[in-house]
N, C-alpha and C positions, 0 to 999 in steps of 0.2 A: 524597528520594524523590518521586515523582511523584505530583500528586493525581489523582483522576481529577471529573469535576466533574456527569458526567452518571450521574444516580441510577442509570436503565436500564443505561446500561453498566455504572455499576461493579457493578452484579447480577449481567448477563449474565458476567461477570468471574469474580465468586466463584465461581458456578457451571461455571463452564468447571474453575477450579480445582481442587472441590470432584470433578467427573466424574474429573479428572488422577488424583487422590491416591486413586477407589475403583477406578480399573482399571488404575492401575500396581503402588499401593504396598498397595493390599485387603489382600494377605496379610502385610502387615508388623503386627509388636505395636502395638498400640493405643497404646503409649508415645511410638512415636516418629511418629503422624499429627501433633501439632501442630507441630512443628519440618518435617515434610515437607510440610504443608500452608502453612506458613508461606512457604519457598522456590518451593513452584508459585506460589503469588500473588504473590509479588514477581515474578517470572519474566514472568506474567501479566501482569501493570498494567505493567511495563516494554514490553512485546511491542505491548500495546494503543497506548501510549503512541508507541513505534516508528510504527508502521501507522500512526496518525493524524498524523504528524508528515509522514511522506513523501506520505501521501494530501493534505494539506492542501498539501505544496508541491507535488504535480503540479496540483491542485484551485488553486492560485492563480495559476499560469502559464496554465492554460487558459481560467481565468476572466477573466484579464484581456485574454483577446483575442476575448470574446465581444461581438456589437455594441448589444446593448443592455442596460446597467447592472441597468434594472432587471427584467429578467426571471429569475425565480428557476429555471428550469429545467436540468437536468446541465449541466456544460461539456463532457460529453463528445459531448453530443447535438447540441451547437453543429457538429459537425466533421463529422460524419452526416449533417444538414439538408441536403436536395439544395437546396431555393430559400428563399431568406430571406425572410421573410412581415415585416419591418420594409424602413420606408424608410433607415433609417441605414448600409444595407450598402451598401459603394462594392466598385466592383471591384479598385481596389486594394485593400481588407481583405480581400475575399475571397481575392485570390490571398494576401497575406500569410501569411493563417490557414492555407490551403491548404499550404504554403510551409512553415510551420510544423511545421504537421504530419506532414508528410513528412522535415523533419531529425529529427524523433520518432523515430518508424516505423523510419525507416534505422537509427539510433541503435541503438533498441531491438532491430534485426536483427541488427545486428555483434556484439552480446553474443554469447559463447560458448554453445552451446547450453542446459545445462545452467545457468547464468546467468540467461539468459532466462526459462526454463522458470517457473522458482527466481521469477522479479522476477512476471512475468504471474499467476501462482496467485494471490502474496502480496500482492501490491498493487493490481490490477487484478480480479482474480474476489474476493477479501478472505477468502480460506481461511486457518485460521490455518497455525501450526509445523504443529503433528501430523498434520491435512491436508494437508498442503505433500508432508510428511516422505514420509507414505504413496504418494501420486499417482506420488509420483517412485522412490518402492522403494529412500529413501537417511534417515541419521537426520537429526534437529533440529538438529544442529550445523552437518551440512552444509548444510544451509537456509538458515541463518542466515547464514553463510558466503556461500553463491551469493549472498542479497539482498545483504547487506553492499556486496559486490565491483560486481555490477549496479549496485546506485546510486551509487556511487563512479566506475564510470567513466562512466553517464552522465551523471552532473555533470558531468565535466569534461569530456566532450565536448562537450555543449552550450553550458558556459564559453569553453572555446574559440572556438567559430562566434560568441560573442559574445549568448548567451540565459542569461540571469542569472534565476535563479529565486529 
């Protein structure tokens, strides 16, 4: 099983789980909340666990083409920045990054719509399942499903062009 290591999170966790089980399973016997409550949190900590795994490999592909180490600021912000306010930026990084980004982008476009939709809520805006679920007027399964599929093929397409994450 997975640990979760950050106190906050694993709160914000329970409680997500805890909301699941009073507005799904409310009107079930009292008997059977600790077995339903059981399965939402595993469900949950797995989920979380998911999300931080993919955020952390897009987070480390972008991070590593930022031009100064030590600056702590998004990597996403990096790609935004119209002028680079360090001296370390050469024009070839900047077109690299540029470059970069744009086999992203592309990438990210050719997903089948529905895919996409799916990948940008869940990993990018960081909505969870049942948000996901809603937005898109489809259940958790298929969510799970459309992310699954989206990050399967864009691994492999950016394996391909030879960008190793």
């Amino acid at each position: 099983m997975f640990a979760i290591r950050n106190e906050e999170t694993a709160l914000d966790i329970v409680q997500d789980a805890m909301m699941r089980l009073a507005e799904k399973y409310g009107d079930r016997p009292a008997t059977e909340w600790p077995m339903l409550f059981q399965r939402i949190l595993q469900n949950a900590i797995r989920d979380s666990y998911r999300r931080s795994k993919v955020r952390s490999l897009w987070t480390t592909l972008l991070s590593s083409l930022s031009a100064n180490d030590e600056d702590e600021t998004d990597p996403l912000e990096t790609f935004t920045a119209d002028n680079e306010s360090d001296g370390l930026a050469t024009p070839h990084r900047q077109l690299e990054r540029v470059q970069l980004l744009g086999v992203i982008e592309k990438e990210i476009g050719k997903l089948p719509p529905r895919q996409r939709e799916a990948f940008l809520m869940r990993y990018w805006e960081e909505m969870d399942i049942a948000e996901t679920a809603a937005a898109m007027g489809c259940t958790e399964g298929s969510v799970k499903t459309h992310c699954s599929r989206a990050t399967h093929t864009l691994a492999t397409a950016l394996k391909a062009k030879g960008i190793e994450l």
